[in-house]
N, CA, C and O atoms as a GROMACS GRO file, in nm:
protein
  256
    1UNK      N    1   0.044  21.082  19.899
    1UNK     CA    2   0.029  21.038  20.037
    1UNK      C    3   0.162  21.036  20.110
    1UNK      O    4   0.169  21.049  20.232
    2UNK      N    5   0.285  21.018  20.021
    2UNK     CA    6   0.428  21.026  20.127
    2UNK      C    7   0.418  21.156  20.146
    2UNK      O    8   0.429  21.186  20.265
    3UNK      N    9   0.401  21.244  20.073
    3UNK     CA   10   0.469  21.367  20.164
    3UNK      C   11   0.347  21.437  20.204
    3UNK      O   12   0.366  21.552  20.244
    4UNK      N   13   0.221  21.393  20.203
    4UNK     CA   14   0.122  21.425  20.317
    4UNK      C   15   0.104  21.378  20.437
    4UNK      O   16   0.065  21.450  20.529
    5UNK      N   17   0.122  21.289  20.446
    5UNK     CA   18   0.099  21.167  20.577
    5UNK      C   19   0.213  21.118  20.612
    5UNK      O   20   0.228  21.099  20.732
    6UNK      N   21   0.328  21.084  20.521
    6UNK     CA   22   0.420  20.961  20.518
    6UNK      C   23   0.385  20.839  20.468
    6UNK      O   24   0.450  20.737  20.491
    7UNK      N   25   0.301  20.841  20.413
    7UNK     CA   26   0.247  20.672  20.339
    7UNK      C   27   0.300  20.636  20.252
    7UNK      O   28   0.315  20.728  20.170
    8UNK      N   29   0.357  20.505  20.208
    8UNK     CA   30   0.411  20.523  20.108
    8UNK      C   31   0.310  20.431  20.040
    8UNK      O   32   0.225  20.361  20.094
    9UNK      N   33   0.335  20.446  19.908
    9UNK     CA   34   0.208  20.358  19.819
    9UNK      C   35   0.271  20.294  19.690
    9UNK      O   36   0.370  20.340  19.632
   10UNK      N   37   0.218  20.208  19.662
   10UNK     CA   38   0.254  20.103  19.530
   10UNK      C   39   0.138  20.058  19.430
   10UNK      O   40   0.041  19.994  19.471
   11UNK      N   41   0.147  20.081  19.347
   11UNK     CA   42  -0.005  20.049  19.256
   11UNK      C   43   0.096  19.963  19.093
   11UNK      O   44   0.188  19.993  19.016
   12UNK      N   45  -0.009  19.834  19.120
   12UNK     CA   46   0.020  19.740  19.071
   12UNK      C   47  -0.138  19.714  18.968
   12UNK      O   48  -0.254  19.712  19.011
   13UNK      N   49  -0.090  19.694  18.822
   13UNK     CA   50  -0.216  19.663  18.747
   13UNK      C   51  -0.254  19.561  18.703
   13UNK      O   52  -0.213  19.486  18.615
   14UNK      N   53  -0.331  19.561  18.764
   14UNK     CA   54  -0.394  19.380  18.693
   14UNK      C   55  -0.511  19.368  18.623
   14UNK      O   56  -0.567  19.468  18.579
   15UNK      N   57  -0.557  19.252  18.606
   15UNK     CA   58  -0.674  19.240  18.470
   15UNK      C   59  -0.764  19.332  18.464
   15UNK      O   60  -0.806  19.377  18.357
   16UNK      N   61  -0.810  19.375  18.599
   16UNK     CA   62  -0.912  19.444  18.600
   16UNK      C   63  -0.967  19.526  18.672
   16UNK      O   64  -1.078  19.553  18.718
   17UNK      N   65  -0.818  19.574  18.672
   17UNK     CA   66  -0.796  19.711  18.725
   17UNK      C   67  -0.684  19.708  18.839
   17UNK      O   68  -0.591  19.637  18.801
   18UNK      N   69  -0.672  19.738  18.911
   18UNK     CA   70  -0.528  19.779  18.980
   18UNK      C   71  -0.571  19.690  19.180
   18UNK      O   72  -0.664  19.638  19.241
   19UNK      N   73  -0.426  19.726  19.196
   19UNK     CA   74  -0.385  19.695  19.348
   19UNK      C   75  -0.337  19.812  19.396
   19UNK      O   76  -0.232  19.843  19.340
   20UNK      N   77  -0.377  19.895  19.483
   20UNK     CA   78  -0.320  20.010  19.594
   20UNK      C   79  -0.258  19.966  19.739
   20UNK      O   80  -0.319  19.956  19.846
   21UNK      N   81  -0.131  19.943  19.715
   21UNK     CA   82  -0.098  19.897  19.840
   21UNK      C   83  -0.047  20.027  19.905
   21UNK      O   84   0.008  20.114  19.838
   22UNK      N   85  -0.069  20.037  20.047
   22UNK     CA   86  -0.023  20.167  20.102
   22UNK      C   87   0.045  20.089  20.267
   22UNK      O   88   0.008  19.989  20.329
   23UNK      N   89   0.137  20.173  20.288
   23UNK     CA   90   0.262  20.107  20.402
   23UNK      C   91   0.310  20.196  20.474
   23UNK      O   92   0.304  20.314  20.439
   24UNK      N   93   0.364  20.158  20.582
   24UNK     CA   94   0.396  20.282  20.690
   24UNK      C   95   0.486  20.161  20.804
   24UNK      O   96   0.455  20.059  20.864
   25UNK      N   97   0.583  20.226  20.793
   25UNK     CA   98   0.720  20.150  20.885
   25UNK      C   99   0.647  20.160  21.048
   25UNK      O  100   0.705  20.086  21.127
   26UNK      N  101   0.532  20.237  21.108
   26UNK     CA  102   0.478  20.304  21.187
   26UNK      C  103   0.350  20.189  21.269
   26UNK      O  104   0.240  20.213  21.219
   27UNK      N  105   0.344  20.109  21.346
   27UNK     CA  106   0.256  19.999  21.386
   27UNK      C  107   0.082  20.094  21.372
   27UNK      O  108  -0.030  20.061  21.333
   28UNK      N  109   0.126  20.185  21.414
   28UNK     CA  110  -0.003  20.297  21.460
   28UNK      C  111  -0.078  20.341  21.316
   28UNK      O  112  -0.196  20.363  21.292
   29UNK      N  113   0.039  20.345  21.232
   29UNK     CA  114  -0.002  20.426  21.093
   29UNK      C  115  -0.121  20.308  21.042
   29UNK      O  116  -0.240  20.320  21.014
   30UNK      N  117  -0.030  20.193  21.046
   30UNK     CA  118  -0.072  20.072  20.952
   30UNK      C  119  -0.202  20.057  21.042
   30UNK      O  120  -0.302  20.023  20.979
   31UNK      N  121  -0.214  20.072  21.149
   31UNK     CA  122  -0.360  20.020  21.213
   31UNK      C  123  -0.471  20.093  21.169
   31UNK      O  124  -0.581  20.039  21.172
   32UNK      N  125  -0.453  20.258  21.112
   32UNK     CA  126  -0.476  20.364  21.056
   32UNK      C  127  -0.521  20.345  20.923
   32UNK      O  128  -0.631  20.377  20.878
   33UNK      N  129  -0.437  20.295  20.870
   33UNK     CA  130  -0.423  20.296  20.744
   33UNK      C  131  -0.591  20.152  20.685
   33UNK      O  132  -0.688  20.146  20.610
   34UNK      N  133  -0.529  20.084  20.769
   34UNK     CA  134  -0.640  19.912  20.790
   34UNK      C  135  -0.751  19.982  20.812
   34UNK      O  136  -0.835  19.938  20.733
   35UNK      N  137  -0.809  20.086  20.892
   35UNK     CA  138  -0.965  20.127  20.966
   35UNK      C  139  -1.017  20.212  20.873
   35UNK      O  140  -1.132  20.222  20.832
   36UNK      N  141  -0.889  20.291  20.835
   36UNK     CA  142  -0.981  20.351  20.722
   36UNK      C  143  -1.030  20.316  20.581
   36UNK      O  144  -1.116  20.380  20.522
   37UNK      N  145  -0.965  20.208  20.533
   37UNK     CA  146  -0.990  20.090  20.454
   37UNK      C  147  -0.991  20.167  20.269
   37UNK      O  148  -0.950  20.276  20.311
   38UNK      N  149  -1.002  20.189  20.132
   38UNK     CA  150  -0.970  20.232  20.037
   38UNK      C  151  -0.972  20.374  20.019
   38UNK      O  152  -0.892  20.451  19.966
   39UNK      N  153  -1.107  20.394  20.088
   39UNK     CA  154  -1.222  20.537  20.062
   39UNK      C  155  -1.188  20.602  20.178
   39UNK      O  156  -1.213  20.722  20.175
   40UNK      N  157  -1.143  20.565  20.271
   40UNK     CA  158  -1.056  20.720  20.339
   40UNK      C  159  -0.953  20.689  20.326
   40UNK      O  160  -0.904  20.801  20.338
   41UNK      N  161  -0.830  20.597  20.303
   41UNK     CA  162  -0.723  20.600  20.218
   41UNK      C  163  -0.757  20.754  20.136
   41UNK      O  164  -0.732  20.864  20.184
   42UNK      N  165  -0.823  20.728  19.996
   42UNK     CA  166  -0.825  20.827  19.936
   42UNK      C  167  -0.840  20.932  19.988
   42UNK      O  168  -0.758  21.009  19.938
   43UNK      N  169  -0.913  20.995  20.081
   43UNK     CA  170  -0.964  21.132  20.086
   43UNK      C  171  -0.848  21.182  20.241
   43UNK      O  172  -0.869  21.271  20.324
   44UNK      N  173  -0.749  21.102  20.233
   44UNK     CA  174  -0.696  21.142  20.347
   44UNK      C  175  -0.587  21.258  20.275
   44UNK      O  176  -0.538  21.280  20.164
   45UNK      N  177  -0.583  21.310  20.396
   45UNK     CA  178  -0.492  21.477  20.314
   45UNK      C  179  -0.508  21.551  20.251
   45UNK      O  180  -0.619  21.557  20.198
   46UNK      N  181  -0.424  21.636  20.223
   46UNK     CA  182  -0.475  21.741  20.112
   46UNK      C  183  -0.448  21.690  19.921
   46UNK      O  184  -0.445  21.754  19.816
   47UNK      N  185  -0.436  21.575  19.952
   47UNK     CA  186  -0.384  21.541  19.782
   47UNK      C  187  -0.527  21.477  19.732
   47UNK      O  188  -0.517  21.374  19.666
   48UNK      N  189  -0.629  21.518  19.752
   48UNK     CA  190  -0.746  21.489  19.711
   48UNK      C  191  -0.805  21.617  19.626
   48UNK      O  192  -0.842  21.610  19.509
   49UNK      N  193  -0.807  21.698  19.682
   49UNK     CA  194  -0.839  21.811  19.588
   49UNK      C  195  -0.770  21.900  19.484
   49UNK      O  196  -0.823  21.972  19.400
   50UNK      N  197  -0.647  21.880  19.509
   50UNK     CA  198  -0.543  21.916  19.393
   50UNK      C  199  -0.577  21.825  19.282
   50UNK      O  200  -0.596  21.878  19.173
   51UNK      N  201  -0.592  21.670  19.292
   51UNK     CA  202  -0.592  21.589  19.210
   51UNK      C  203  -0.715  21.636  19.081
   51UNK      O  204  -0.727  21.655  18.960
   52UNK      N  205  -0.784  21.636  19.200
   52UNK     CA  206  -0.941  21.711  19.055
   52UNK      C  207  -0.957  21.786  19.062
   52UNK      O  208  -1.070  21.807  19.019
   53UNK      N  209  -0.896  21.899  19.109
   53UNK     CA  210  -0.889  22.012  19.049
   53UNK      C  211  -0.791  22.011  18.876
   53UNK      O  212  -0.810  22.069  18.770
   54UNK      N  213  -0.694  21.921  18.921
   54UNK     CA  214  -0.596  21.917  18.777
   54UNK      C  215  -0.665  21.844  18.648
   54UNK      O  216  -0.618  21.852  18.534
   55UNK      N  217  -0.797  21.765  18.687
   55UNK     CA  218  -0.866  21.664  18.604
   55UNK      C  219  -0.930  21.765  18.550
   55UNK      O  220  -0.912  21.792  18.431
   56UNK      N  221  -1.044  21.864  18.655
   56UNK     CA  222  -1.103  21.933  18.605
   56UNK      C  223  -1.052  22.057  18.495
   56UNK      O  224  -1.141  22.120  18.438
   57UNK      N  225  -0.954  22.079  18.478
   57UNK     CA  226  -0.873  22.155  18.434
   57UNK      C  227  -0.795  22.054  18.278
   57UNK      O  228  -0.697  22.094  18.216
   58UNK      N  229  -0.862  21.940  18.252
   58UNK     CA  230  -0.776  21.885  18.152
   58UNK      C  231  -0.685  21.804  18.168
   58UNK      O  232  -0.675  21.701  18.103
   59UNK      N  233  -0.572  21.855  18.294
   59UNK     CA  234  -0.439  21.806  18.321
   59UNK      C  235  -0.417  21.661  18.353
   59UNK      O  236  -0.533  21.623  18.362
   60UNK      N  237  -0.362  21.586  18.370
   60UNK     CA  238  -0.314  21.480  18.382
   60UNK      C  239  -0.230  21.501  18.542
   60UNK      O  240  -0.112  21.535  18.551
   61UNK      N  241  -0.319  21.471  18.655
   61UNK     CA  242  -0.282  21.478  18.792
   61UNK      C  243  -0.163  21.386  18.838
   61UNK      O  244  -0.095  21.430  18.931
   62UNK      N  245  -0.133  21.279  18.791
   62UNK     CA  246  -0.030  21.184  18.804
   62UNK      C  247   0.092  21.183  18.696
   62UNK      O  248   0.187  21.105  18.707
   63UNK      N  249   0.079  21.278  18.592
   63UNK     CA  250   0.190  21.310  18.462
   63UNK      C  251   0.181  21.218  18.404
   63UNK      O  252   0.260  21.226  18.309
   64UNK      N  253   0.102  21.081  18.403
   64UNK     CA  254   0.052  21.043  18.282
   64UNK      C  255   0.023  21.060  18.151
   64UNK      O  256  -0.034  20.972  18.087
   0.00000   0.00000   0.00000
């Protein structure tokens, strides 16, 4: 998401399962960022289909 959008993001794990925080120095971004809420978070940009495409393929999309 940074170098699609400029978002920057932080993922934090907890008991049961994780925190996605996503941020933008940008008043407009963050109002953006709030409306579209987890599930267009995700599908925003082009880093949605690379990702499973690399799953589908075996790979490890994050170098995990």
């Amino acid at each position: 998401l940074a170098a699609g959008v400029g978002w920057d993001t932080e993922v934090e794990p907890i008991e049961d399962g994780a925190i996605l925080r996503v941020r933008s120095d940008d008043a407009a971004e963050r109002a953006r960022i709030g409306a579209l809420g987890f599930y267009g978070v995700m599908v925003t940009g082009d880093h949605h289909r690379e990702h499973h495409w690399a799953m589908v393929q075996g790979g490890m999309p994050h170098g995990h």
